[in-house]
Every structure is written in C-alpha cells, then in structure tokens.
N, C-alpha and C positions, 0 to 999 in steps of 0.2 A: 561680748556677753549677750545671749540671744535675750529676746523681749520677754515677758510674763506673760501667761494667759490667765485675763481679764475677762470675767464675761462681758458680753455686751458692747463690751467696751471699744472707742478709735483711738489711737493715740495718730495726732492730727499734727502735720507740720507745714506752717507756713511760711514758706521760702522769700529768699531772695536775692537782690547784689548790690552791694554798698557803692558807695561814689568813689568808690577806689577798686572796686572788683573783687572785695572779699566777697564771701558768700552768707549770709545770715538765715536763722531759724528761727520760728519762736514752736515752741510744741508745746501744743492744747491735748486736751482730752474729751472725750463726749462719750455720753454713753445713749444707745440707742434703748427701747422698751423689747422686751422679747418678740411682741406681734410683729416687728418687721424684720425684714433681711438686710446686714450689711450694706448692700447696693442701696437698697431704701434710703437707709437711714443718708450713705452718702448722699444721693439725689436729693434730697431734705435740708441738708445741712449746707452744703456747697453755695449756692446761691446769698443764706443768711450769713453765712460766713465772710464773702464778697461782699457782701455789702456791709460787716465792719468794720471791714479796714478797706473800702472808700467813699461808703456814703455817709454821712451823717446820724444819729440817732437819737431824735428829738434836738436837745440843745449838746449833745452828746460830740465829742467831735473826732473825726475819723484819722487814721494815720496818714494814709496817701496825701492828704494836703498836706502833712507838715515833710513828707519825703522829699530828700533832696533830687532836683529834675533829673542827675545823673545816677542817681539810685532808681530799685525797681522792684517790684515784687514779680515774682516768676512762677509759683506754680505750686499748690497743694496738695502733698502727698498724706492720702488718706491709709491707715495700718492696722487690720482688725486683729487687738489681740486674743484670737483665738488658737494659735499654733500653728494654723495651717495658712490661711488665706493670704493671696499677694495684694501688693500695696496698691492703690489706686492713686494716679496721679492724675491732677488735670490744671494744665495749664491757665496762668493767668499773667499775661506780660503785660504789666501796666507800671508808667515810667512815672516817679515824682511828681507832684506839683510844685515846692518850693526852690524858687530859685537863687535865693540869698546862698551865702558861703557856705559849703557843708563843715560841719564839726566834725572830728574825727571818728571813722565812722564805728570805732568800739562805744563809744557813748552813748546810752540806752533811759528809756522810761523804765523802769521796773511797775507794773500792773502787778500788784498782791491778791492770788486768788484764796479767800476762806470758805471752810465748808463749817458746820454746826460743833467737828471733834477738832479739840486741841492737838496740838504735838506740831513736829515738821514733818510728818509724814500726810499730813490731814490740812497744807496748806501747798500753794504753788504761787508759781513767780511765770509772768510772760514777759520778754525782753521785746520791748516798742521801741523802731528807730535804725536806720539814722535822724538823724536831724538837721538843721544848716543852724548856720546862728542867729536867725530871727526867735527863737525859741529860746534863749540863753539870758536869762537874767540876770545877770553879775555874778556868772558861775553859777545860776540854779536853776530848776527847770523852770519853766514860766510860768507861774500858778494858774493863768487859764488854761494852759492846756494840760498841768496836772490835773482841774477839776475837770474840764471837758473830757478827757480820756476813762476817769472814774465814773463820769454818767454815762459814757459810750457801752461802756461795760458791762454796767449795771441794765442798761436799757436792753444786752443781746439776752443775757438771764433770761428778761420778761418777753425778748423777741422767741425766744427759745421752745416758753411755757405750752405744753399743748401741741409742740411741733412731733413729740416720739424721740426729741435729743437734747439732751441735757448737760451742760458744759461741767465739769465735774476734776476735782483733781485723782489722781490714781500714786499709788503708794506701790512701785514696782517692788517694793522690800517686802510688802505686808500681802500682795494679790488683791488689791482691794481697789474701789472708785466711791467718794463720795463729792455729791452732786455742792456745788461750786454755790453759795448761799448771799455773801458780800463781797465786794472787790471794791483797793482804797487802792490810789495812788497817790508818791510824792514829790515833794520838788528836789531832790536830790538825786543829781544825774549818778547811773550806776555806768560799771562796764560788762560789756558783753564778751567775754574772755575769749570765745571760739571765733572773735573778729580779730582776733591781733596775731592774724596769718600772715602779718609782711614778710 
C-alpha cells in the first residue's frame, strides 16, 4: 500500500536490533512549517531527535540507558510524504547501556501520543524498548521510568517549539497531521508484534 501525501509532512522511523537480532521500529511523524525544505527540516530535527532517545531531558529519561548492551539503535529513516521524494536515512549505531538480562525482546513501553481531536485517528502509540529485567516490576513496567519516559516526551514537544518541526500524529485514512499536544505513559508492558520474527 504506497504512503499518503501529507503536506509538510515526515513520517519518521526509528530503527533498530533487539538482543536477539530482530529488527524493531518505532515511526513518528513531524511536520515541518512551509518556509523551509524537507532537507531543512531534516537537518533541524535529526540531532533533537538523537538526543531523545539518548540524552536525557531535564528529569525526563532517555531509552538508550534502559537498552539492552546487546541491542542497538541503527539508523533513522527520514520519508517526506509528498509522492515524490526518496527517504533519507542517516545512520546512528549506538549499542545499549543496560546490561542486566534482557526481556524478551517483543516487550515494549507503549508512549500514548494526543493531539487536541478525539477519535483513533487523532491519536498515536510509539513502541519503546527492548528492555532487560531491571525495569520489570513484578511483571509491570517500573513506574519511574513509566514517569521518566512521559516527561521525556513531553519535554521534546517543548524542545521542538519554535524549531519549524512539530511532532504530530498523521491519519494515513483521513490525509491529515495534527500536531501531538500531550503524551501519557503506562506501567503495563505492551507487545511489539513486528518483533515476534523467530
């Protein structure tokens, strides 16, 4: 099924490789302002983006530490949907920090993105993780780094503000992107179905 054309619009995907060598995804959305170009906006976004998932943000806290050392994130393919243009990818191989036991690697944070309109077309889900079992609370996710991961989130929003890129959900059913308002995270571990490639 080819993409939709979005104005504006990147549908963003954040790669990786599980501690078992599956492959994982999480796809985001941004929208750029009209004053710049694609490349812009990529250039703009790329670095803030890097540094969500592995610097810290304020008391916010990032994925890469909780990744397992034998997991990895591998490389961000940028996709403007406008019909035409080719993807941009740009490499980012950086290995885990957690070296506790990995969980198995379909075991996911669910990050709940809202925007202002109701519906499921007007809301989006990013799958965080793997994880190892330091983060496993008697089968749930840890409640600090459920809260840590929802202020990480909430703090790229306001890292975002004024950047020309605005994290946003897109409704490929409807051709539409609105711009991404609050993000909740919970303690209940989800699965990430496109990881249960054994």
């Amino acid at each position: 099924m080819p993409l939709p054309v979005i104005a504006d619009t990147i549908r963003t995907s954040v790669e990786g490789v599980t501690n078992q060598g599956h492959h994982w995804a999480n796809v985001l959305h941004f929208r750029k302002t009209g004053a710049i170009t694609f490349a812009a906006a990529i250039a703009i976004l790329d670095p803030l983006l890097l540094n969500q998932y592995t610097v810290n943000n304020g008391a916010g806290l990032n994925m890469r530490t909780f990744l397992p050392t034998t997991a990895s994130l591998q490389l961000f393919r940028y996709t403007p949907l406008d019909g035409a243009s080719a993807s941009t990818v740009i490499n980012h191989v950086l290995a885990g920090l957690d070296a506790a036991e990995p969980m198995a690697p379909s075991l996911a944070v669910v990050v709940t993105l809202r925007t202002a309109l109701r519906g499921r077309s007007h809301r989006g889900r990013a799958y965080i993780g793997p994880f190892t079992e330091s983060q496993n609370a008697s089968g749930s996710v840890n409640p600090a780094l459920a809260t840590g991961f929802a202020l990480q989130w909430n703090n790229f929003i306001t890292t975002l503000a004024g950047s020309g890129v605005s994290l946003v959900v897109a409704s490929y059913l409807h051709g539409t992107a609105e711009n991404v308002t609050t993000i909740s995270c919970d303690t209940k571990w989800d699965t990430q179905r496109r990881r249960l490639n054994v």
